[in-house]
N, C-alpha and C positions, 0 to 999 in steps of 0.2 A: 572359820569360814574359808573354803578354797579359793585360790586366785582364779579361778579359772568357770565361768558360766557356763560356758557349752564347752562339751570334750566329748567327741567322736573320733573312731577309731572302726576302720575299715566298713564305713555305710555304704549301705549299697541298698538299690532299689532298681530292679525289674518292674517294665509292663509287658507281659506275654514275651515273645522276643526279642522286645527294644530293654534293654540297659540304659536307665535314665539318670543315674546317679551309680558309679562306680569307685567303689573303696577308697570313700572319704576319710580324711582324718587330717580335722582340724583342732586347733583350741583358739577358748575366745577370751581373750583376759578380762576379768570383772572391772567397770568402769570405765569402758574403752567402748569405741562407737567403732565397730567393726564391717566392713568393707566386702562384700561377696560380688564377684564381679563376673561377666559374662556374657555373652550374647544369647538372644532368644533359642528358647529350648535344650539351654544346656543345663538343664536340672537344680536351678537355685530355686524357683518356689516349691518342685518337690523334693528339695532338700530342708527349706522351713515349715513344711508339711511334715516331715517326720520329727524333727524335729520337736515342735508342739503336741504329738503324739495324732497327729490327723490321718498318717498314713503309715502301716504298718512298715518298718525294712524288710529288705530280702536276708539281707546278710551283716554282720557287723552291728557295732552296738555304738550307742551315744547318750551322754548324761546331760541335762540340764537344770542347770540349778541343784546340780545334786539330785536327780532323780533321773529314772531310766526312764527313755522314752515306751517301754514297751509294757509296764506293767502301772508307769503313776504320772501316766499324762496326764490325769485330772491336777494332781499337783502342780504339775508346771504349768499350764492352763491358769491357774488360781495367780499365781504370781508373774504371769508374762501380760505386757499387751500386743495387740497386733491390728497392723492395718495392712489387709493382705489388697488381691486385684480390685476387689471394690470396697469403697467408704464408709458402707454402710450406715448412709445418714438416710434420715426421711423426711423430703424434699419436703415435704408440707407443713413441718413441724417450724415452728421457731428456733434458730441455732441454741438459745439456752435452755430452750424445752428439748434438745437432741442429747443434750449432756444432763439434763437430771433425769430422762427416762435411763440412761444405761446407770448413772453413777444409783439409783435408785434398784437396778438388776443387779450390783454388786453389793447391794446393803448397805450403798451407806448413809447414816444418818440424818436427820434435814438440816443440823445448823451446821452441823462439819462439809455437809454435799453441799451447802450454796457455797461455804468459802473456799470449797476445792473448786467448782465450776469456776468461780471470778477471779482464784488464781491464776487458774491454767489459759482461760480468755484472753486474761490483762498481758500474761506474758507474751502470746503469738499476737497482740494484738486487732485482738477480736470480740474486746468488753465494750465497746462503743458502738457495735454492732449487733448486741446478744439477742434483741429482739424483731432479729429481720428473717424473714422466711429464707429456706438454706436453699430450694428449687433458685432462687434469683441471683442467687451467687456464683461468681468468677470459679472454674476448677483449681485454684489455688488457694483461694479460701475453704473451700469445700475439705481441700487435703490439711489445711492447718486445724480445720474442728474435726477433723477425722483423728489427727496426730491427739488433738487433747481428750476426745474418748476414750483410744488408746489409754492415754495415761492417768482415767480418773482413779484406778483404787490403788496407787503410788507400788507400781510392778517395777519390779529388780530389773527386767531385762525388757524390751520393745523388739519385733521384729516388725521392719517397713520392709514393703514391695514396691522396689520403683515408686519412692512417694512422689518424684519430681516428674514424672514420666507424661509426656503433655502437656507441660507448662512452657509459654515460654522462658527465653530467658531471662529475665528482671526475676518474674513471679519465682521459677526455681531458686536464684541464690536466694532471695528474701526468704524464703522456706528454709534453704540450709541453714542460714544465718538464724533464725528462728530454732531450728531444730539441735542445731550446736551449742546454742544459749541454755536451752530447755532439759537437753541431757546434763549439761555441766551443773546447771542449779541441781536438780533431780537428783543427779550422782546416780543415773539410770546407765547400762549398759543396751545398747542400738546395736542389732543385726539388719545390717540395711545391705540392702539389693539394688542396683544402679546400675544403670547405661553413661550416665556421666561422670567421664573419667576425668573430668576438672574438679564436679563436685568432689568426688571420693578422692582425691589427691590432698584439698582442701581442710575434706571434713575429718576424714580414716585415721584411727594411730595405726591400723593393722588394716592389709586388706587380703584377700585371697582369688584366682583368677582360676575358674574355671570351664573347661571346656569338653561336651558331650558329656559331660557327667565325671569325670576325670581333673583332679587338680593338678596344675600344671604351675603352680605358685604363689607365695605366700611371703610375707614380710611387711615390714614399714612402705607406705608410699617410695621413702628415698633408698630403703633395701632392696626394693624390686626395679628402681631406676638406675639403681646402682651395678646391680648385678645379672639383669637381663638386657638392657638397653644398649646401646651404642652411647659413646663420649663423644658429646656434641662441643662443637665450634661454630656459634655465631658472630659475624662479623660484618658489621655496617658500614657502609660508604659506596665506593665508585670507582668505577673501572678496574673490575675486575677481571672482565670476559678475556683480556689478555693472556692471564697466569692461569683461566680455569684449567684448562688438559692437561698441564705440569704440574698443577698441585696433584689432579685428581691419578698423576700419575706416578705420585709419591707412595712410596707402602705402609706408610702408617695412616694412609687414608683411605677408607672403604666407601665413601661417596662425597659428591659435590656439587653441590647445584647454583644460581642466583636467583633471588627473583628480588621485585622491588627495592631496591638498593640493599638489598643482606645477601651475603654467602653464607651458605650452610655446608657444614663440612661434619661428615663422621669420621672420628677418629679407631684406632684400634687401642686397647686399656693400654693407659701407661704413657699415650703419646703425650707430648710435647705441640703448642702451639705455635710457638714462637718462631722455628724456622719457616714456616708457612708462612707469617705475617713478614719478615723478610723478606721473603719471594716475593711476597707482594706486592712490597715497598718497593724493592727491587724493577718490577714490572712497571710503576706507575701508576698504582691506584694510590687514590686517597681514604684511610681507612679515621672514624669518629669512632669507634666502639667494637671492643671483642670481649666475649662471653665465651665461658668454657665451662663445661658442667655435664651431669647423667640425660640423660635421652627423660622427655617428658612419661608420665604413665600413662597417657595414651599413644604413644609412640613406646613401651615395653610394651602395653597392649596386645596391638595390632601385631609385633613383634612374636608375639605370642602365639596369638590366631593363625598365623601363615606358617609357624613351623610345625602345628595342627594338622595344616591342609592335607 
């Protein structure tokens, strides 16, 4: 069995003269809840459109699951699940009447299809609710019976779109929290797509960042904070505003700000904090707490996106 779920190499995909996916080449390691990351319209669902075998490439090839997307998508189909732009539930159904009509479209049995339904309920926490109409339900519930759909005929791989996307925040983490839980029992591999760069910092062993169709980066959550970010210096307390212009006009420092009793300082790799906190000292502030570390993944992000522009 190969370590590796999805392996694409040089994907690409035209529409007429827009380039909406350009010579992708990723790998996705089996077992791992994998991370695609990117702002609107830069080709991550018609990246898991090809993918699935929905959308034909222009150029470049990619395996999943051991099979080409171009000739045994029906294969991959069989062993993926997916919850792409919409739920695909029917609001009028009862939420356990929503999961024995699909797990009954994938054949399977009635004593094995009830214990798989009250598996999958009990663990997103949604078997004390199986008999409530799914139209009356919160869009966070909706996305958690949408995820156990997904996962009725027990597929190797999931692909989510923005599951979290219009939730707020409680409802999102309890989802991730849910969804983190549900891969690990599973031993399922997740192609997830997100705008939240906390969750996917969170939830990702690997993530990828792309933009206009074009990867622009790839590694661990702390590979990509490590090696694209700025070395951050946070520093708590008071009176600062004396020393800011001297620190920030030190050269191992590329920026400096305060607000709410912190200073934030960028460093350049390799720096040293410590004379800084000196200077400090020196100046007359009172300092409770310094932190030193990679630049957040939404801050490599955004990092990201502007040298795009």
């Amino acid at each position: 069995m190969s370590e590796w779920v999805i392996r694409t190499e040089d994907l690409t995909r035209d529409f007429n003269a827009n380039r909406a996916v350009s010579s992708l080449s990723i790998q996705v390691p089996r077992g791992t809840i994998f991370g695609f990351l990117g702002p609107n319209g830069s080709g991550k669902t018609t990246t898991i459109r090809m993918l699935l075998g929905l959308l034909e490439p222009t150029a470049g090839r990619a395996e999943v699951l051991g099979f080409g997307v171009r000739t045994q998508s029906s294969e991959i189909r069989k062993r993926s699940g997916a919850l792409l732009e919409h739920h695909g539930l029917y609001e009028r159904f009862r939420a356990i009447d929503n999961l024995d009509y699909y797990a009954r479209i994938w054949g399977i049995p009635g004593e094995k299809r009830r214990a798989r339904i009250q598996a999958l309920m009990e663990r997103l926490g949604l078997w004390e609710r199986r008999n409530e109409f799914v139209g009356k339900w919160s869009r966070g519930m909706k996305q958690k019976l949408a995820i156990a759909r997904a996962m009725l005929h027990h597929p190797e791989l999931i692909f989510l779109d923005e599951p979290t996307a219009g939730l707020d925040p409680i409802a999102a983490a309890a989802l991730r929290d849910d969804l983190a839980a549900l891969a690990s029992r599973e031993g399922v591999t997740v192609f997830l797509t997100t705008h939240n760069l906390t969750q996917a910092e969170k939830l990702c062993a690997t993530v990828a960042v792309i933009r206009r169709g074009r990867l622009l980066a790839v590694g661990s959550p702390y590979e990509l904070r490590s090696r694209n970010g700025p070395l951050r210096a946070e520093i708590t307390g008071s009176g600062f505003e004396p020393a800011l212009e001297a620190i920030r006009a030190r050269p191992e420092v590329t920026a400096a700000a305060v607000s709410n009793g912190r200073l934030s300082i960028d460093l350049a790799s390799g720096s040293e904090v410590a004379p800084i906190v000196s200077l400090l000292v020196a100046a007359g502030a009172a300092i409770e707490e310094v932190r030193k570390g990679p630049a957040s993944l939404e801050e490599v992000f955004l990092a990201l996106m502007e040298e795009e522009q």
